[in-house]
C-alpha positions, 0 to 999 in steps of 0.5 A: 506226549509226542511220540511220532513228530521226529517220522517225516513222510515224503507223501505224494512226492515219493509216489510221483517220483517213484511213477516217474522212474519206472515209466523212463525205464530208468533212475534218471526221473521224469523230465521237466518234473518240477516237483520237489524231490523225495526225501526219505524219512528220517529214523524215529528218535528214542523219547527219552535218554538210555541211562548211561549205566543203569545197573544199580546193583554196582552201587549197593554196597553189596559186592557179592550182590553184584556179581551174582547179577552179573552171573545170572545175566550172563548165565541166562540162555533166553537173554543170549538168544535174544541178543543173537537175534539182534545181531542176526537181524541187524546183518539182515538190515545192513544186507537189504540196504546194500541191496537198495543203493543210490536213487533206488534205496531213495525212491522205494527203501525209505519206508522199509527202512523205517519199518526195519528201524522202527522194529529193530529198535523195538526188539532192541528195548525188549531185549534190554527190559529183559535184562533188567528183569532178570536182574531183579529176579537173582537179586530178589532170588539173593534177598530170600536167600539171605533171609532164610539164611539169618532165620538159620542163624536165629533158630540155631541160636534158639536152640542151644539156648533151649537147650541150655535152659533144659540143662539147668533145669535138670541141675536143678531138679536134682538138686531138689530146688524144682520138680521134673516139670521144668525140665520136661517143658525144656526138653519138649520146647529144645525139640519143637526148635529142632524141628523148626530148624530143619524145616527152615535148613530145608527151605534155606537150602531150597532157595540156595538151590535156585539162586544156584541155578539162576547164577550157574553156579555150584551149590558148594561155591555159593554157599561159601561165597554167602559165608556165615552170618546171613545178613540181608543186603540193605538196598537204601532208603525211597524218599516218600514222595509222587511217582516220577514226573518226567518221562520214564525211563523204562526200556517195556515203554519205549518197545512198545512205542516203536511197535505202534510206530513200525505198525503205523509206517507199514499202514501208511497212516500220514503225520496229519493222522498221527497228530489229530489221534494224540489231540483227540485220543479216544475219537472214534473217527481215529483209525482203529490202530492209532487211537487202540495204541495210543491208548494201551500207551497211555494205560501201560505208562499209567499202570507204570507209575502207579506201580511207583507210588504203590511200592513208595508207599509200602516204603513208607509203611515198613518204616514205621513198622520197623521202627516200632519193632526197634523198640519192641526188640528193645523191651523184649531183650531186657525181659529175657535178660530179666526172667534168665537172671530171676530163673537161675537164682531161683526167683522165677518159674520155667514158663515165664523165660520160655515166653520171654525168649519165645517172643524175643525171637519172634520179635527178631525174626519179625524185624528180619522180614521187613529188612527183606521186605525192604530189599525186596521193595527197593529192587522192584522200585528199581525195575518200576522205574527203568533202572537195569538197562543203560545204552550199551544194551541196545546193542548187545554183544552177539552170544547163544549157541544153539537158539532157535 
């Protein structure tokens, strides 16, 4: 992994010629100086490509989805303060470059430049990492509230069928075919059902709420924008497989590379140095910046990539659980069918329909949590793998009034 190969220090040429100019008294250099002239560095490339769009929610077929992502970026104060910075900072550097002009900016502003660039850029990449976070953070705030949502639905369901079942329970014992039992144990399951719904409205309009926040939007709005039936976004499908094998596209990484190399310029370490500490990483005789940021490099990619195969392979496992709660949703609708037909015609008990529409619910409920499991998998596999950034946000429109 090379990461410093496009920095080309000038060396002792530079300093020559530097020497040469302040003893003339001017910029004209040393005379008869047959040295070579000094180049100056050229700018640190990126290692890998920005995505040209790498905002994955416009393609997931979940239009509310996207504009709330869009809402939370925009609405996000630190993100606005960040690219304010940037702009601020990008102004600072063009002033100081006009400052050094001609032979000057060649003999003593090439490394300050590389330092700037190198730091700028740094910030440049953290700033887009940000965005991507932030991303994920509403869509998985939006995945939470869509589940809660559709539990609301479920209980609701519940309820009424509860209540349903108290009914005839009651049109029975009057008609002498059951005693009150029946209709006691339907109103006592018709309130524990209440009582689970208003603790799941709470928590669904909690996590509302916060997704309001998040979006700047008002509560009454979202909550029409999210409409009735609670449905949670289906984010695709990761095939199993190894974590990615080419270079990672993700915005942390390619900061904290600049970082090591805005250091590494303002020590003025030599590109022998650079080279010897990426053959031999670990030497003790690298200089302690290079072989510690060569090392937490190496650890955060490392780190990264296990975060990939770990969400893969969570992946994989809530597909073969959803796959066998289909077939337990299956048997679990045929049973109440069966126990209500048998109830109402008098050929079965109270209980049996109570735990026949008790399980079916929990096996629904079940099947719900792992489709939010895996929405949720699938935005943190998009931020593991550097999806949410693209080009554009290296150099973000200036915003935020007001930041520090």
């Amino acid at each position: 992994m090379r990461i410093f190969g496009a920095w080309n220090r000038a060396g002792a040429p530079m300093v020559m010629a530097i020497a040469c100019a302040l003893a003339a008294g001017g910029l004209s250099g040393c005379a008869g100086q047959s040295g070579p002239a000094a180049q100056v560095p050229k700018a640190p490339e990126p290692t890998v490509e920005a995505p040209t769009d790498g905002d994955w929610w416009k393609t997931a077929s979940d239009p509310l989805l996207a504009d709330l992502i869009a809402r939370g970026i925009a609405a996000d104060t630190d993100l606005a303060c960040r690219a304010a910075r940037l702009d601020a900072q990008n102004e600072e550097d063009a002033a100081a470059a006009r400052r050094l002009t001609g032979k000057v900016r060649k003999l003593v502003g090439g490394e300050q430049d590389l330092v700037r660039d190198a730091t700028r850029r740094a910030d440049a990449y953290a700033y887009a990492q940000a965005r991507a976070e932030r991303a994920a953070a509403v869509a998985l705030a939006y995945v939470e509230v869509r589940r809660l949502q559709k539990v609301l639905v479920l209980r609701t369901e519940r309820l009424d069928q509860f209540r349903d079942n108290a009914a005839i329970a009651e049109f029975r014992r009057q008609a002498g075919l059951v005693t009150g039992i029946d209709g006691g144990i339907g109103s006592s399951m018709a309130g524990v059902a209440d009582a689970d719904l208003s603790a799941t409205r709470a928590r669904f309009d909690a996590a509302r709420a916060n997704l309001a926040r998040m979006t700047g939007m008002e509560d009454a709005a979202l909550l029409a924008a999210l409409g009735e039936a609670g449905d949670v976004p289906d984010l695709g499908r990761d095939p199993p497989g190894v974590a990615d094998e080419g270079p990672l596209h993700r915005a942390d990484l390619q900061a904290r590379r600049y970082r090591l190399l805005a250091s590494i310029e303002r020590e003025k370490m030599s590109q022998a140095d650079i080279d010897a500490a990426e053959a031999h990483r670990g030497d003790p005789g690298t200089p302690p910046l290079l072989r510690d940021g060569l090392a937490e490099m190496d650890k955060a990619e490392l780190a990264a990539r296990a975060e990939i195969a770990a969400t893969r392979q969570s992946l994989v496992t809530l597909d073969t659980r959803e796959a066998a709660l289909a077939q337990s949703s299956e048997r679990a609708r045929r049973a109440v069918q069966d126990a209500r037909s048998a109830y109402r015609a008098g050929m079965g008990d109270f209980a049996t329909l109570y735990v026949a529409e008790a399980s079916a619910l929990s096996v629904e409920e079940a099947r719900l949590g792992i489709r939010a499991e895996r929405a949720s998998a699938m935005i943190r596999l998009h931020l593991q793998r550097g999806d949410g950034w693209s080009a554009t946000d290296l150099t973000p429109p200036p915003g935020g009034a007001g930041c520090d």
